[in-house]
C-alpha positions as CSV (number, residue, x, y, z in Angstrom):
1,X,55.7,104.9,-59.1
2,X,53.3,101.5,-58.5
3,X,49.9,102.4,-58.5
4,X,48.1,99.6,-56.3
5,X,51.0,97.7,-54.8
6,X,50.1,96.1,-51.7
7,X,51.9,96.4,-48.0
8,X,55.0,94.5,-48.3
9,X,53.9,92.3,-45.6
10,X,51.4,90.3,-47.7
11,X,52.0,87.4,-49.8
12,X,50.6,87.7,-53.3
13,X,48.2,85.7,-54.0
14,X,48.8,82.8,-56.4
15,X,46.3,82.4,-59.3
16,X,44.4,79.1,-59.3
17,X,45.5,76.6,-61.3
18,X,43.5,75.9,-64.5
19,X,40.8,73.0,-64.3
20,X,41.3,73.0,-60.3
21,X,38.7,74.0,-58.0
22,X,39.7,76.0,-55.7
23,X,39.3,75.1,-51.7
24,X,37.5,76.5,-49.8
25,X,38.8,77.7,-46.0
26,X,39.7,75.7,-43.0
27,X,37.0,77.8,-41.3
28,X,34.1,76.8,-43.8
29,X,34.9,72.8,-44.0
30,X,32.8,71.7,-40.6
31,X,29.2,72.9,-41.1
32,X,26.1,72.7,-39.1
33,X,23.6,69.9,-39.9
34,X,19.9,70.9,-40.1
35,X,18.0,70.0,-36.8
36,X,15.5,68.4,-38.4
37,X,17.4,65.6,-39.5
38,X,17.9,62.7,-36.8
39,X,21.6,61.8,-35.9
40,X,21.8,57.9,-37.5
41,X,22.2,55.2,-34.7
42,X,25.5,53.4,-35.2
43,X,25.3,49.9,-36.6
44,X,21.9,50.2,-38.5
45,X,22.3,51.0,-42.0
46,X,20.8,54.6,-43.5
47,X,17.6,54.6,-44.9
48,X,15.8,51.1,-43.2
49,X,14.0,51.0,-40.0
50,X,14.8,50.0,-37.2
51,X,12.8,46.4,-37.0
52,X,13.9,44.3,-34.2
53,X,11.2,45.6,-31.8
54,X,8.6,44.3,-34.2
55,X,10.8,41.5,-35.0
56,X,10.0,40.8,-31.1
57,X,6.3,41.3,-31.0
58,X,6.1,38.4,-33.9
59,X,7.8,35.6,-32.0
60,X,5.8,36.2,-29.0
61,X,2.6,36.4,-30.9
62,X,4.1,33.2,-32.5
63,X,4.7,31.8,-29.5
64,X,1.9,32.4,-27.9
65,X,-0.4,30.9,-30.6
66,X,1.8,27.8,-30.5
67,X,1.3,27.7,-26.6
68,X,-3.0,27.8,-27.3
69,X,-2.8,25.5,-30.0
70,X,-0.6,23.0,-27.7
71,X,-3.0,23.4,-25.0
72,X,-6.4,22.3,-27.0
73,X,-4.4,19.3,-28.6
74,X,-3.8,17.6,-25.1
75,X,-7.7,18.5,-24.6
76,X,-9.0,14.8,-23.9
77,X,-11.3,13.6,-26.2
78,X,-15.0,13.4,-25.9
79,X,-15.8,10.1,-24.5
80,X,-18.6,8.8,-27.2
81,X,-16.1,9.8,-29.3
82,X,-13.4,6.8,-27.9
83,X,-16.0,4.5,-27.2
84,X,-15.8,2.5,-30.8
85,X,-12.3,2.0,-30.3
86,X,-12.8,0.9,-26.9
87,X,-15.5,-1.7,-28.1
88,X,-13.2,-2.7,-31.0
89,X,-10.4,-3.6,-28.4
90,X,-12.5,-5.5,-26.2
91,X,-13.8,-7.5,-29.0
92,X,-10.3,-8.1,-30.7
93,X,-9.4,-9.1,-27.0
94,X,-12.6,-11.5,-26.9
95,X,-11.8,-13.4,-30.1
96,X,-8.2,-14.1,-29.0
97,X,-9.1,-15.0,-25.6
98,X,-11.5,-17.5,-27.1
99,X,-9.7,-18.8,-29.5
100,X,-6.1,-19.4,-28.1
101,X,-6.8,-19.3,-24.0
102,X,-10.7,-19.7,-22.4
103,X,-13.8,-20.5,-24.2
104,X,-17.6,-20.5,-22.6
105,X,-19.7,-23.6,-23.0
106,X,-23.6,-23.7,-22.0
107,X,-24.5,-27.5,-20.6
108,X,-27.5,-28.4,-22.3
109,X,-28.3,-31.6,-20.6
110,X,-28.6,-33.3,-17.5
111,X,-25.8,-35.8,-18.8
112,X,-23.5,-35.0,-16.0
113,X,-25.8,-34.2,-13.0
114,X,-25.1,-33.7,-10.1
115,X,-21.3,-32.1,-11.1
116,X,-23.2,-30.1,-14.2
117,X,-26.4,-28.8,-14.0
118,X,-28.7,-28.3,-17.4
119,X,-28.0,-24.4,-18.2
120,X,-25.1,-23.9,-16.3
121,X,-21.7,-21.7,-17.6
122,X,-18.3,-23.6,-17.6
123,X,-15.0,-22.4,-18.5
124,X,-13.2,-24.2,-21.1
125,X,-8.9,-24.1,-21.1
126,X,-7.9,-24.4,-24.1
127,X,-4.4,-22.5,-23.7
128,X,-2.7,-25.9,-22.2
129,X,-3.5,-27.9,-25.4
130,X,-1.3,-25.8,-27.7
131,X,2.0,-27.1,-25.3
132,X,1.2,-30.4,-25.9
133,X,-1.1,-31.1,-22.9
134,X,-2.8,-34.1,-23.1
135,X,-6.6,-35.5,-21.3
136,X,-6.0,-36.8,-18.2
137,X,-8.0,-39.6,-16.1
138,X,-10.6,-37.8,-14.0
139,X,-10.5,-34.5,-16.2
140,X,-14.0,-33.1,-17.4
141,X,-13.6,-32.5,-21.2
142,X,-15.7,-30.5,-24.0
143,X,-14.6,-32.4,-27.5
144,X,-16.3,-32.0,-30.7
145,X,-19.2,-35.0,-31.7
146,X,-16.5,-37.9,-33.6
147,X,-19.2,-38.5,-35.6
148,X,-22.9,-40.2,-34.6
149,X,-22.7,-39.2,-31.1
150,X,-25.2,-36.4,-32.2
151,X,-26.9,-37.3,-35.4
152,X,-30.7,-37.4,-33.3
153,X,-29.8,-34.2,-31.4
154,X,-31.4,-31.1,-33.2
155,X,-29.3,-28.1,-33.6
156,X,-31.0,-24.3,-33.0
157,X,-30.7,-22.2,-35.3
158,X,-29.4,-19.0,-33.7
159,X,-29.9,-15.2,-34.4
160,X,-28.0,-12.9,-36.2
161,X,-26.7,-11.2,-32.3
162,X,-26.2,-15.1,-31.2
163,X,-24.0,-15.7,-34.3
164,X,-21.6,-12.5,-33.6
165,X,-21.4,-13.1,-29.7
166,X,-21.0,-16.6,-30.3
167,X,-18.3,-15.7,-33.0
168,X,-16.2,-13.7,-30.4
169,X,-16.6,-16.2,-27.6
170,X,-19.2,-13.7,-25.6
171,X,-22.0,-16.9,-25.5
172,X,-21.3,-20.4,-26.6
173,X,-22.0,-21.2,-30.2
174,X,-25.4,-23.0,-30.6
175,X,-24.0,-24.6,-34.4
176,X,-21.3,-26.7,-33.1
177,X,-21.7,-30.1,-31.7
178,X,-19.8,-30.3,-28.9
179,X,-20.1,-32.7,-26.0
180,X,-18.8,-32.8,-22.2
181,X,-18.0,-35.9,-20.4
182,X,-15.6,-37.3,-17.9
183,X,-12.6,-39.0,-19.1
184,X,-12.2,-42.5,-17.4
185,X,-9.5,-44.2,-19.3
186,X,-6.7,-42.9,-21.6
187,X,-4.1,-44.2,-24.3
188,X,-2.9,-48.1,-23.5
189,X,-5.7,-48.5,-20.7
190,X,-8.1,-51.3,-20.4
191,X,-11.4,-50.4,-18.6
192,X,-14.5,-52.5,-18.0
193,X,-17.9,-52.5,-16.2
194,X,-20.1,-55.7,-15.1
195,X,-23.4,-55.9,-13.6
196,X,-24.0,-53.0,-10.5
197,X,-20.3,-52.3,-11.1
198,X,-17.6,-51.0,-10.2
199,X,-15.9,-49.3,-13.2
200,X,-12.3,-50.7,-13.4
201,X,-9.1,-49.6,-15.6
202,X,-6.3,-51.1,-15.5
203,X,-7.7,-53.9,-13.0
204,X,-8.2,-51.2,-10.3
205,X,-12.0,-50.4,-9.2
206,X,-12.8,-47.0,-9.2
207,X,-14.8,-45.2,-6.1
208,X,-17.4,-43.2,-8.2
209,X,-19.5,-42.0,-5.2
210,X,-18.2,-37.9,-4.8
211,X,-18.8,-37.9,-8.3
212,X,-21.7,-39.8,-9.9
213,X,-25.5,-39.1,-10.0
214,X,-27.1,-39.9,-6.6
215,X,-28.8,-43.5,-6.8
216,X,-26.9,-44.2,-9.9
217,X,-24.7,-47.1,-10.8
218,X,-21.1,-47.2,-12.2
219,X,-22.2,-48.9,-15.1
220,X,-26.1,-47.5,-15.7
221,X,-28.0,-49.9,-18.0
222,X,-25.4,-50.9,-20.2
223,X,-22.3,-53.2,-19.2
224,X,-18.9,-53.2,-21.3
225,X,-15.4,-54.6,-21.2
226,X,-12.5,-55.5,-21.1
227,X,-11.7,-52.8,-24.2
228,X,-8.2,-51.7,-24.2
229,X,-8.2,-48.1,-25.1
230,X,-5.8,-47.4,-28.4
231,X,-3.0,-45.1,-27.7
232,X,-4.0,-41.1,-28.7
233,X,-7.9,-41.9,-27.8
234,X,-10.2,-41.5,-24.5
235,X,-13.1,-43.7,-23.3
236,X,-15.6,-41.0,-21.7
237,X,-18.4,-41.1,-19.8
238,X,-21.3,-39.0,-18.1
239,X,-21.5,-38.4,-14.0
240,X,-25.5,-39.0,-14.6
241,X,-24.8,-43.2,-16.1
242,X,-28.5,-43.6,-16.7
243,X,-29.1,-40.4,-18.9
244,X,-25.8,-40.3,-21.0
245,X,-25.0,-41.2,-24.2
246,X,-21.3,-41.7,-23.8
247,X,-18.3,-44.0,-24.7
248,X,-20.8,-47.5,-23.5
249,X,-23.5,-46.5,-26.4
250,X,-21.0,-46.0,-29.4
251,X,-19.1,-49.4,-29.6
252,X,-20.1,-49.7,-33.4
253,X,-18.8,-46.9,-34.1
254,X,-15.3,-46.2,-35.6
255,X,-12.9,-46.2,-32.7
256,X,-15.5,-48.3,-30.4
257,X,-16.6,-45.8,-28.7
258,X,-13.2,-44.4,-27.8
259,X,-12.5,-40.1,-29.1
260,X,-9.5,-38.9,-30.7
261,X,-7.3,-36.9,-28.6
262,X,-7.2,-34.4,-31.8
263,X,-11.6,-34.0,-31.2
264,X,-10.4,-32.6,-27.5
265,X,-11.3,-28.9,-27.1
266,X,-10.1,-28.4,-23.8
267,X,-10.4,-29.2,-20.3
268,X,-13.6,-27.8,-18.1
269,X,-11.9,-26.2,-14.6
270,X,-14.6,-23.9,-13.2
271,X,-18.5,-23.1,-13.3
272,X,-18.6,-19.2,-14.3
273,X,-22.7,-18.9,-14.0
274,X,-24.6,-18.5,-12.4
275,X,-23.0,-17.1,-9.5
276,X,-24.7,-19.6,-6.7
277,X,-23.4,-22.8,-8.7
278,X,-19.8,-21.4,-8.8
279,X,-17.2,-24.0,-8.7
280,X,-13.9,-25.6,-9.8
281,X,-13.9,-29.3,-11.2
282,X,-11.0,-30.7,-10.1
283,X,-9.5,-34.9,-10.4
284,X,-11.2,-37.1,-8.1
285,X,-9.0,-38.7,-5.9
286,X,-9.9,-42.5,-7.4
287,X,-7.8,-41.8,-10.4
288,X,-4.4,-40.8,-8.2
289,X,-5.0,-44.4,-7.0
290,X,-1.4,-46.7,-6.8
291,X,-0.9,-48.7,-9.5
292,X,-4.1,-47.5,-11.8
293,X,-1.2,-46.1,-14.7
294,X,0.5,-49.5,-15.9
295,X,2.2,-47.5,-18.6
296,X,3.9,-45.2,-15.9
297,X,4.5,-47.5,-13.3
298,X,6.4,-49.9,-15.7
299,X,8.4,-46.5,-17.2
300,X,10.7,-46.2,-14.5
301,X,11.8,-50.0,-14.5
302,X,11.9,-49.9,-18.2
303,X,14.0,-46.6,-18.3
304,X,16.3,-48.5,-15.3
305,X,17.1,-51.4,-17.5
306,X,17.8,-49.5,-20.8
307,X,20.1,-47.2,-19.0
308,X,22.0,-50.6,-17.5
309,X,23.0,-52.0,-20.4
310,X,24.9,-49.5,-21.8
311,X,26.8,-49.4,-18.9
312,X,27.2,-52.8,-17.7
313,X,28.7,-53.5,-21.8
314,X,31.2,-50.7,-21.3
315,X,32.3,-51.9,-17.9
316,X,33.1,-55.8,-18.9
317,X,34.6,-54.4,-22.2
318,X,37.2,-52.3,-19.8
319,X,38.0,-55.3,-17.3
320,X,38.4,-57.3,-20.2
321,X,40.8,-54.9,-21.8
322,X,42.9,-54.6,-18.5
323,X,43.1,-58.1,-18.5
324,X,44.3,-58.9,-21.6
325,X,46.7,-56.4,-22.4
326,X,48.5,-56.2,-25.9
């Protein structure tokens, strides 16, 4: 007789296997997590926080400090603050304006009354002389002294504030010796003057009255002539003929009187100051006179006849070819 057989339904049991763990019951494999530990969100990895809303609060914070710091750089600038680099243009602007286009020159004697009056302000081109422009008849002219003209004239001696304004063309420079004067004849002219006048180049009498002081004559004290004027030189002379030293007073000299084209500054066009003597200084009509310019009015005739030969050689040497044929 079995003592502690089991019902004959039951399976026995089998023993575990030796080194195996036994495992444990379908029931007891899903267990209940503790409710205080938070379900991890899907996609963030366990055990770092979730950073993306700081993250966001950075860039904006960012963004706007950017946005201030762009808005107090396009803050203009305080005004005293541009104004040396506002006079430093205008000065840099001065000096090349002065020396490459317009220059200010103070008349500082009564040399060419009644057209310039002692103290006034004349504009000066001297843009057209870098292109090759030359002094033409009738044009009023500032050229530097060729050497005597001024040797009993005293120069000033100007202040440090003269020297600088001077320097940038702001006030005409008191050191150089510079003269103005009206050119009468050019390059290849002849020009004269006898007794009460009138003044004549190339054989044709100028009419002086628009131009010359009142009660004045064409020659002043001191008669000249026939000098032919050498080519690249100017015979000059004041409006006022009794109180200028010009071209008539410098015959000993080294050109006879006559400057070189090379002592030219430039050409006088307006009066700038003051305001009640403003005015241009244009060519008298006596120098647009017919026939005055030899040298031009003997170009075209000149240019006529070189150009003819050429051509009347080329012509007889094909009418002789046709001719004689080989």
């Amino acid at each position: 007789m079995a003592v502690g057989a089991r019902s004959g339904t039951e399976e026995p049991e089998e023993p575990a296997r030796r080194g195996e763990t036994p495992q444990p019951a379908a029931s007891s494999v899903h267990q209940s997590r503790p409710q205080s530990q938070p379900e991890p969100q899907r996609g963030v990895p366990l055990g770092k926080p979730d950073t993306s809303d700081a993250s966001d609060t950075l860039d904006q914070a960012a963004g706007e400090e950017a946005s201030g710091s762009m808005k107090k750089a396009k803050k203009p600038r305080a005004f005293w603050k541009e104004l040396p680099i506002l006079i430093g243009i205008a000065l840099l602007l001065a000096l090349l304006i002065k020396t490459f286009l317009v220059q200010a020159f103070s008349i500082p004697s009564d040399s060419m009354q009644d057209t310039l009056q002692r103290g006034d302000r004349v504009l000066v081109d001297k843009l057209t002389p870098w292109f090759g422009s030359e002094p033409q008849r009738g044009e009023v002219v500032v050229f530097h002294d060729p050497g005597g003209w001024l040797n009993e004239t005293p120069t000033p001696e100007p202040n440090p504030v003269q020297k600088v304004l001077s320097f940038i063309g702001l006030m005409p420079s008191a050191e150089e010796k510079d003269l103005i004067k009206r050119v009468i004849a050019v390059g290849g002219d002849t020009v004269e003057c006898h007794g009460s006048g009138p003044v004549k180049v190339n054989g044709k009498a100028l009419k002086e009255d628009s131009y010359i002081f009142p009660g004045a004559t064409p020659c002043g004290d001191r008669a000249f002539g026939p000098i032919h004027v050498p080519e690249g030189r100017i015979w000059v002379m004041g409006d006022h003929r009794d109180d200028s030293l010009d071209s008539r007073y410098h015959q000993n000299l080294k050109g006879n009187g006559t400057v070189s084209e090379d002592e030219v500054v430039g050409r006088a066009f307006t009066i700038a100051w003051p305001i009640n003597r403003w005015a241009t200084l244009p060519v008298p009509d006596t120098f647009d006179q017919p026939g005055i310019n030899k040298a031009m009015a003997a170009a075209p005739a000149a240019l006529g006849l070189a150009g003819a030969v050429p051509l009347v050689m080329w012509r007889r040497r094909r009418l002789t070819g046709e001719r004689n044929p080989r």
